[in-house]
N, C-alpha and C positions, 0 to 999 in steps of 0.2 A: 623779110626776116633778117634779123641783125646776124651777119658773119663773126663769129666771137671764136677766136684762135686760142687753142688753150694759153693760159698763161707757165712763166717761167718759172719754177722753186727748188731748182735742183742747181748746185755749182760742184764742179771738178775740177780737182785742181791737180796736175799729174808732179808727181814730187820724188820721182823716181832715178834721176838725175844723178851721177857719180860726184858732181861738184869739182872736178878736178884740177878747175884755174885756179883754185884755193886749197888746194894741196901746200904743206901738212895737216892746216885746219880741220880739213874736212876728211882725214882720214880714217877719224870714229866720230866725227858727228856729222850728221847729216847740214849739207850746205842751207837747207831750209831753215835750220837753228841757228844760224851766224846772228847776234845780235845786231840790230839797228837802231841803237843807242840803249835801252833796257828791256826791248822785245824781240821774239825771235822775226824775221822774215814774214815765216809763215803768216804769223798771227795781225798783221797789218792785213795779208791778202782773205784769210778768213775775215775780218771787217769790213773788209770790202763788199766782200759778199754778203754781210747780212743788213748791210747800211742799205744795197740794193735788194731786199727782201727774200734774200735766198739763206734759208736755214735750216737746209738740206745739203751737207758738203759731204763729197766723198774725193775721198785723196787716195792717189793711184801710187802707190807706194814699191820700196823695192827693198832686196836685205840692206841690212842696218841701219832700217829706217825707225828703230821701237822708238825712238824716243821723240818722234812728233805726236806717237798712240801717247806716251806718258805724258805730253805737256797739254795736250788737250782733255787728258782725264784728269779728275779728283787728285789732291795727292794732303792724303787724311793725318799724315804725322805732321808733316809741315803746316795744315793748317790748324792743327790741337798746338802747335807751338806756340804761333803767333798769336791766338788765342789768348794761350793760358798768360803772355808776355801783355795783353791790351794790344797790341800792335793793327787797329783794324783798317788801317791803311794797308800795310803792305796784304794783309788776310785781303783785303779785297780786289787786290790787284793779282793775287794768285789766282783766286776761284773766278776771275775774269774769263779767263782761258777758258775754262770749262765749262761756264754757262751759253759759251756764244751760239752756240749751233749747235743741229745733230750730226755727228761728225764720224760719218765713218769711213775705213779701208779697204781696200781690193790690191791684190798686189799684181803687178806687172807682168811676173816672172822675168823669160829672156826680153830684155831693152830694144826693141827693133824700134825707135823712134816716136814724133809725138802722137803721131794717127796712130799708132798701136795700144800707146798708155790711154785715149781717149776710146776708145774700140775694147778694151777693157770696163770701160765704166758702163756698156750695155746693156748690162742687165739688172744693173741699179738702177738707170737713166728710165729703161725702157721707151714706150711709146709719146716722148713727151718732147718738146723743147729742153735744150739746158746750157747752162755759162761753161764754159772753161776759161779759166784766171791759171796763168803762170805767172809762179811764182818768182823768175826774178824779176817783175817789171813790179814796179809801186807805185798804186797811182793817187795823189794826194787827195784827200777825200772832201777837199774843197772842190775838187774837179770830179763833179759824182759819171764820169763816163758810162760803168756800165750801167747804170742807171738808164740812161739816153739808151745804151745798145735795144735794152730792152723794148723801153719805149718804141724803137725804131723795128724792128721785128714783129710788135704786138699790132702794129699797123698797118708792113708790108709782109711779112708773111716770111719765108724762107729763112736765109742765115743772114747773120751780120759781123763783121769782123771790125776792129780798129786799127784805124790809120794814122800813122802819124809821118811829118811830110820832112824829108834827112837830104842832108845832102849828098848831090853826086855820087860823091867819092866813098860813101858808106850804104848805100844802096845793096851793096852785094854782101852785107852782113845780115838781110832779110828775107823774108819772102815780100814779093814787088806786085802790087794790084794796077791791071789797066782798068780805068774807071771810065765813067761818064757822067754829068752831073744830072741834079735832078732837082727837085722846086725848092729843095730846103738846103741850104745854103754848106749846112754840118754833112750833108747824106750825099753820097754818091753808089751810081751802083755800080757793082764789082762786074767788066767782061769778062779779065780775064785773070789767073794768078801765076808766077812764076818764083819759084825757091831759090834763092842768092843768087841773081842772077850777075851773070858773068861782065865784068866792067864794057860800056855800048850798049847792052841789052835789054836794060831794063824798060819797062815799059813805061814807066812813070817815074818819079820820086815820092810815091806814098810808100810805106814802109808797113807793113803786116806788127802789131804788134801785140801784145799777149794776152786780150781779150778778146774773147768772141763768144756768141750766143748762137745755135747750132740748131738747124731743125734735125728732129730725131733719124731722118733720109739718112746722114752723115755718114750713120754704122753700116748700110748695106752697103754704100760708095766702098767705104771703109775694108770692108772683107773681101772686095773684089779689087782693089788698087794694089798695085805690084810697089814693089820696093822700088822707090826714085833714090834723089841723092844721098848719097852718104850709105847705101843699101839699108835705106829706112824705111819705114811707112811714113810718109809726109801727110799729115793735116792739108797743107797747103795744095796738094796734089787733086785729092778729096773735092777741097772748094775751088777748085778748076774743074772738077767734072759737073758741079752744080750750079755754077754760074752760067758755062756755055749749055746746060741743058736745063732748066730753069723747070721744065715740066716733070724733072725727075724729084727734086723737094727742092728746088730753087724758090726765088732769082736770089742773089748774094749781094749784100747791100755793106757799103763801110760808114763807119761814122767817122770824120774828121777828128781828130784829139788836136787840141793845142794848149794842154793846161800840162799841170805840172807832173810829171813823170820822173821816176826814179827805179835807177839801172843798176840791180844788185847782182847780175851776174859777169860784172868784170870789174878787177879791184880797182881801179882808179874811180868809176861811178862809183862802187861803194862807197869809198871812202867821201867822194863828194855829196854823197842821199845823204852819210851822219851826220858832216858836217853843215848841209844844207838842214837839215831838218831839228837838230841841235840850236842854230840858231834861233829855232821860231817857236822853239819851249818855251814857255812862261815861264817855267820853273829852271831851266838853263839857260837859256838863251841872254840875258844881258848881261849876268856872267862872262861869258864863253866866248861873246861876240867884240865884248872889252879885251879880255886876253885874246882873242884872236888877233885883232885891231894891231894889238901891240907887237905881237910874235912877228906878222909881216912886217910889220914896219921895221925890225931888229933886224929879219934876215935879208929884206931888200935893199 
């Protein structure tokens, strides 16, 4: 008899987040709306998800967050305007948003960390597998990752996280997987996991990074995990109880990332995604990358 694991159609995506390294900006808008050349954040990571066949999103939200619910809805005057002007470019690039996915919210309430805003989505998720994509990591959609996460899940069964391999000296800006390998070159499986761990300590240099695919086990780990660092609920804490007990909804598997990644929650990577991704528009990019060219050249 064929063992068939259900499949994945649910992504969460926790957006709950003060944004505070982007203070003033994000003082009335949510950090998830910072433009990334003419789209919010968000809406890169909702394509993510649906490019990976999940078009089922629920985004775990907190106050002053209405205006991710308005850019994902209808918005009926604006598009009778564009309308009535001919304009069906830009008309089609608005109602973009709104067709992508079913997209709904659950709010957080009090913030007590990422296992908390994921432990919220339980009873959306319920009895099922499901993705979490945070939102400030971008992952270029040449490099279909969770795509593969999936794959890699649908085959061995429990969770899977991504890895991406940093050096030394940035190690303790993550959570840190001890691995072991395994036949397929991309896949290792997770022993063990440790949250920013303290400069010497880390167990590896693989780097936790903001995709993973969750067996539904996660919530009960989840209700029972005490606050770790930061007096949070850690995800990462979670998949250390499911790793080293694999019988509980383990084993915990990573997929290797080496493609192209983009780090919108600290302003210098932003600033580097726009510019990085500005260049590789058709429609701005020889532009951009001619004035670029030159502006260095002026200030060097």
């Amino acid at each position: 008899m064929t063992d068939r694991r259900p499949g994945v159609v649910k992504a969460v995506i926790p957006a709950a987040g003060l944004g505070t390294r982007f203070l003033p900006a994000t003082k009335a808008t949510p950090k998830e709306m910072l433009p990334v050349i003419d789209k919010p954040a968000i809406q890169y990571v909702v394509e993510e998800a649906v490019a990976a066949g999940l078009e089922d999103v629920l985004m775990v939200t907190g106050r002053n967050k209405r205006a991710l619910e308005d850019h994902f809805d209808r918005n009926y005057e604006l598009e009778h305007a564009l309308g009535r002007k001919g304009d069906q470019q830009r008309l089609s690039t608005v109602r973009e948003s709104s067709d992508l996915a079913a997209v709904h919210y659950v709010r957080q309430g009090d913030p007590r960390g990422l296992g908390h805003a994921v432990l919220a989505a339980a009873a959306h998720v319920g009895d099922e597998p499901f993705a979490v994509l945070l939102g400030d990591d971008l992952i270029d959609p040449r490099d279909p990752l969770l795509a593969r996460m999936i794959e890699v899940r649908e085959a061995l069964g429990g969770s899977v996280v991504a890895l991406m391999e940093v050096a030394p000296e940035q190690i303790h800006l993550y959570g840190c997987a001890a691995v072991e390998a395994t036949a397929d070159s991309d896949v290792v499986r997770v022993t063990g996991l440790m949250e920013k761990p303290a400069p010497g300590e880390a167990p590896s240099r693989y780097a936790v990074i903001g995709r993973y695919v969750l067996d539904p086990e996660v919530f009960e780990v989840l209700r029972r995990t005490p606050p770790g660092r930061g007096d949070e609920i850690q995800l990462t804490d979670a998949l250390q109880e499911l790793a080293v007990r694999p019988e509980v909804g383990g084993p915990v598997h990573g997929v290797v990332f080496t493609g192209r990644r983009y780090d919108t929650g600290d302003r210098g990577d932003y600033l580097r995604a726009i510019v990085r991704l500005a260049c590789e528009r058709e429609d701005l990019g020889p532009d951009f990358r001619a004035w670029l060219r030159d502006w260095v050249r002026e200030e060097l």
